[in-house]
C-alpha positions in Angstrom: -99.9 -58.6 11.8 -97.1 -59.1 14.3 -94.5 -56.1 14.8 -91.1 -57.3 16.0 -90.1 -56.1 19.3 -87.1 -54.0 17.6 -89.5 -52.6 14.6 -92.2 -51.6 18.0 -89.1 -50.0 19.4 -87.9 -48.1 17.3 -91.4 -46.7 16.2 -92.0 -45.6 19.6 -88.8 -43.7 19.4 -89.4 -41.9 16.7 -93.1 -40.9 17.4 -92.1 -40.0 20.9 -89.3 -37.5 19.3 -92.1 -36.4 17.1 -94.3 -35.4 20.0 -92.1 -34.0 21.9 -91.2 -31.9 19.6 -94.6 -30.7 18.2 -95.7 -30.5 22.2 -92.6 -27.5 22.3 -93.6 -26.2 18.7 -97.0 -26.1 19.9 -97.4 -25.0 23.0 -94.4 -24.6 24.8 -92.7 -22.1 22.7 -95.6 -19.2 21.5 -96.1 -19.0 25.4 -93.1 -19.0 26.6 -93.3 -21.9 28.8 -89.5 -23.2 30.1 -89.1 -27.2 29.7 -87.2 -27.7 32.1 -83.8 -29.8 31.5 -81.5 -29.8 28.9 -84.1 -28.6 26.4 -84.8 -25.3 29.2 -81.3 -24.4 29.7 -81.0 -24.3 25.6 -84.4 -22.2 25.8 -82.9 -19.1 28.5 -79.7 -19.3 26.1 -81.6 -18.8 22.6 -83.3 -15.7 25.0 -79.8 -14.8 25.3 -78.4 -15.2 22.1 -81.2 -13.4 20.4 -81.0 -10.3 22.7 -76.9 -10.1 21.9 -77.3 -10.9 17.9 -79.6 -9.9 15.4 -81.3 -13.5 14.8 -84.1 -13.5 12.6 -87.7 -14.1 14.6 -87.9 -16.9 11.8 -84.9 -18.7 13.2 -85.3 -20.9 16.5 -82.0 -21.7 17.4 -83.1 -23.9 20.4 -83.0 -27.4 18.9 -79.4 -26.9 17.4 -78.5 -25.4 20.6 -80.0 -28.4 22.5 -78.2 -31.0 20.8 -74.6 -29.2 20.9 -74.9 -29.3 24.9 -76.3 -33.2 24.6 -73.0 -33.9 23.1 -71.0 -34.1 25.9 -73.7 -36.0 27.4 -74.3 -38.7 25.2 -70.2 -39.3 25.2 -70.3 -39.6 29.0 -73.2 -41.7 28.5 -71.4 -43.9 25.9 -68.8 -45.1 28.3 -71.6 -47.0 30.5 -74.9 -46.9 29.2 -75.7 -49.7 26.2 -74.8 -49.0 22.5 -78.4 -49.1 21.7 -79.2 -47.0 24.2 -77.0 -44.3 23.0 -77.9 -44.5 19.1 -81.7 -44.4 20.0 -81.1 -41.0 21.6 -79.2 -39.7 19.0 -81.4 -40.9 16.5 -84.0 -39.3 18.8 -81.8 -35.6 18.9 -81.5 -35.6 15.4 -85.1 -35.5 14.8 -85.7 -32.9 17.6 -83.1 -30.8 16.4 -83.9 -31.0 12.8 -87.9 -30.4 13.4 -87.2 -27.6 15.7 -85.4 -26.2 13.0 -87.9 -26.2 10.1 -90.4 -25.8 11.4 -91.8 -22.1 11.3 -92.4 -20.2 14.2 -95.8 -19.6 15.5 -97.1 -15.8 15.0 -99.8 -16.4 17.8 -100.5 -19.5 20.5 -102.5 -22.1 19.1 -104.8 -21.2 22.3 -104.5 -17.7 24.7 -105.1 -19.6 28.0 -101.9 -20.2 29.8 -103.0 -23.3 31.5 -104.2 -24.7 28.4 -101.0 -24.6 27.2 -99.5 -25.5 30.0 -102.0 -28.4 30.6 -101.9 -30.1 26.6 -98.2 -29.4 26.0 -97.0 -30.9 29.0 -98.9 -34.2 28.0 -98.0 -34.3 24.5 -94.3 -34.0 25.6 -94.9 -36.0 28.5 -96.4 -39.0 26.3 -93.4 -38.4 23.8 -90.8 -38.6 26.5 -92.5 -41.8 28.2 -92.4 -42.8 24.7 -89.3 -42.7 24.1 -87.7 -44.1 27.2 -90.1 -47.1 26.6 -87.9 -47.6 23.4 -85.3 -47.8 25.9 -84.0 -45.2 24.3 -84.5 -41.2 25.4 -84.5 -37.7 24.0 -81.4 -36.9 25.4 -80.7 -34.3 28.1 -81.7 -35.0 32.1 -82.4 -38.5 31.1 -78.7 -39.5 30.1 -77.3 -38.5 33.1 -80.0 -40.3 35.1 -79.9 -43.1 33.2 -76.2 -43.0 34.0 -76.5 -42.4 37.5 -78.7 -45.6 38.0 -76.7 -48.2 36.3 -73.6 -47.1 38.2 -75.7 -46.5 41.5 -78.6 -48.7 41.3 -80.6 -47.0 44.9 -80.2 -43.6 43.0 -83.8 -41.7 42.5 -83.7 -40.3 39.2 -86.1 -37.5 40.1 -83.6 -36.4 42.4 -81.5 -34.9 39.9 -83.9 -33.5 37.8 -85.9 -31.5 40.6 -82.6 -30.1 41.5 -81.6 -28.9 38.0 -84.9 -27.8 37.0 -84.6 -25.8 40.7 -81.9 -23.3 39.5 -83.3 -22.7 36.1 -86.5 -21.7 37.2 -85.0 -19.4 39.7 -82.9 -18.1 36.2 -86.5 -17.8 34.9 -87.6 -15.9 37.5 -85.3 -13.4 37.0 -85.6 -13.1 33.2 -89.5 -13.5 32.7 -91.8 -12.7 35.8 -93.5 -15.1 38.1 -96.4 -16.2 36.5 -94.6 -17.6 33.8 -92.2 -19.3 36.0 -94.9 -20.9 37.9 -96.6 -22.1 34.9 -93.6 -23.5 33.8 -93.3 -25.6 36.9 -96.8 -27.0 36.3 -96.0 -28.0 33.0 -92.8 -30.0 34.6 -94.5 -31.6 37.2 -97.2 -32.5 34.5 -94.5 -33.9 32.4 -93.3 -36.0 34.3 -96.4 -37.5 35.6 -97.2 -38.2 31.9 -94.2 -40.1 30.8 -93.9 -41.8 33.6 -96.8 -43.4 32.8 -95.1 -44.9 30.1 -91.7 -45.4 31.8 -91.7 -49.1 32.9 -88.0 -49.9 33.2 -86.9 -48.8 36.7 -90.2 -50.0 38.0 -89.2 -53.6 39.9 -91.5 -56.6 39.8 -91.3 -59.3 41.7 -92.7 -63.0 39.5 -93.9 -66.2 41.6 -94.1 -69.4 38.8 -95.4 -72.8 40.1 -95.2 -74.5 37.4 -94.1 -78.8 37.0 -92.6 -78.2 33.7 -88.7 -78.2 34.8 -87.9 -76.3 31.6 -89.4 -73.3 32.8 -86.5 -71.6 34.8 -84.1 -73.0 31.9 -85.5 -70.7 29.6 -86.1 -67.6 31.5 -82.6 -67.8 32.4 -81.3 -67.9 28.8 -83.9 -65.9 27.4 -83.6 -63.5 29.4 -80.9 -63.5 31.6 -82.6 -63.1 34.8 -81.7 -65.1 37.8 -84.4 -67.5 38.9 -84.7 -68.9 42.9 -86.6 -72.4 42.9 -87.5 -75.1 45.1 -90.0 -78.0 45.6 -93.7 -77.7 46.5 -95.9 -79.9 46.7 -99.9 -79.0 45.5 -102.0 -79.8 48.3 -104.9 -81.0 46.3 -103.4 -83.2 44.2 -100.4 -83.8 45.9 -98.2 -83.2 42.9 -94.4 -82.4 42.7 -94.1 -79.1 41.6 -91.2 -75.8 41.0 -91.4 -72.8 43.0 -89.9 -70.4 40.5 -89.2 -66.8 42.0 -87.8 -64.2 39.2 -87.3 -60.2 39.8 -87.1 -58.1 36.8 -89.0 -54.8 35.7 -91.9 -54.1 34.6 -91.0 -53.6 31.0 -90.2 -57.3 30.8 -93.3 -58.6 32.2 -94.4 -59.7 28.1 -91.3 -61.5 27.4 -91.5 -63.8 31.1 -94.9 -64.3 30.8 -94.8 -65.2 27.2 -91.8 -67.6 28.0 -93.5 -69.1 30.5 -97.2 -69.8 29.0 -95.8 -71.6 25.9 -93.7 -73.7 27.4 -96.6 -74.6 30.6 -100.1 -73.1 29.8 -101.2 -74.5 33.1 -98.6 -72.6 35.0 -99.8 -70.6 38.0 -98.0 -67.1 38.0 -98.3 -64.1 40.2 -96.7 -60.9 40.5 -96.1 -58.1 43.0 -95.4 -54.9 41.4 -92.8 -52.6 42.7 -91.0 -54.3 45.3 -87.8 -52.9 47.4 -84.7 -55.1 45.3 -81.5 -55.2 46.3 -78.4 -56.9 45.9 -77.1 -58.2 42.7 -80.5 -57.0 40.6 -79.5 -55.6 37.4 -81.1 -52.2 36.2 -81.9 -52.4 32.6 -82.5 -49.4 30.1 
């Protein structure tokens, strides 16, 4: 049976928010792990919270609290990033916010090794996140503002801002818990990460080489996509046929749709690809 693109979209969405969230529920939280991010920060204030106020144990106060400082966020993030973008993420907020609240908390860790925790939470929650940003969507926090940062300034290295965020909470960690937690926690981030990006095609750039002698070829990448295409004239040297040099840069994520385009309008088409090449210039970064 064929699944729209939209319908495949949204489904990874939702099971990413899902993961992510049962990858905390799971793992992250009975140990103690930070996330990192957004999600960390809301962690060392429900440590906070709890030690000022009498919270019940049975209350976990770090989804809601996650999702009030995503606010802000997500209206800075309506003012340049796509509409769909921004509903995704709160679409995927809502769900992290609302499992994180019913769910009970654990009395014990699923498992008592610390790296086993570390090791399957960080690529639950890395899958879910890689998930999600495949939607091109997110689940909120870091990734907004990166998001952000790369539309507006296209040479920008998302990891950038996130090793330097996750750098101060870690040091707050290291004050409130002890080392060995912190230095797990940082596994588990650097695991994450590795996970989901995995599944993060968007800001990887790919170059496309078509040779095609079907002239409607670069018509409808262009409209159906709305991706510049380069051409000239070759010439095969075996048969000594006219044919279109088609060049096309996009990202990885839309590899399907070019290739697709291109095969059922020439079969016979000869493409190639180079992935992640250095584009500049008027390239468009897509979410």
């Amino acid at each position: 049976m064929h699944i729209s693109k939209a319908f495949r979209s949204y489904l990874d969405l939702i099971v990413g928010s899902i993961l992510l969230t049962l990858g905390i529920y799971l793992f992250v939280t009975p140990v103690h792990i930070n996330f990192g991010g957004v999600i960390g920060l809301s962690q060392i204030i429900t440590h906070f919270l709890k030690g000022v106020f009498p919270f019940s144990e049975k209350v976990d106060l770090t989804g809601l609290i996650n999702f009030a400082i995503n606010i802000p966020l997500f209206v800075f993030g309506l003012k340049i990033l796509n509409w769909k973008f921004c509903f995704k993420t709160i679409l995927s907020l809502i769900i992290q916010a609302v499992l994180l609240s019913i769910l009970p908390p654990l009395k014990s860790p699923i498992v008592d090794d610390m790296m086993l925790n570390c090791i399957f939470g960080a690529m639950i929650c890395g899958t879910g996140v890689g998930l999600a940003l495949r939607s091109s969507g997110s689940c909120g926090g870091i990734d907004i503002a990166c998001m952000c940062l790369v539309k507006k300034h296209p040479d920008f290295k998302a990891g950038q801002l996130s090793i330097y965020i996750n750098a101060v909470l870690f040091a707050f960690c290291l004050f409130l818990f002890d080392l060995k937690t912190t230095l797990y926690s940082i596994v588990f981030v650097a695991i994450l990460y590795t996970v989901s990006d995995r599944f993060h095609d968007q800001n990887i750039n790919v170059a496309f080489l078509i040779i095609t002698e079907n002239e409607e070829v670069k018509k409808a990448i262009m409209e159906k996509t709305g991706r510049g295409v380069t051409h000239w004239q070759g010439k095969g040297a075996y048969t000594e046929h006219d044919k279109d040099i088609l060049f096309c840069a996009c990202n990885k994520y839309e590899i399907s749709e070019l290739r697709n385009i291109v095969e059922t309008i020439d079969p016979h088409a000869f493409i190639t690809l180079v992935e992640g090449p250095m584009i500049e210039g008027g390239f468009e970064k897509r979410l």
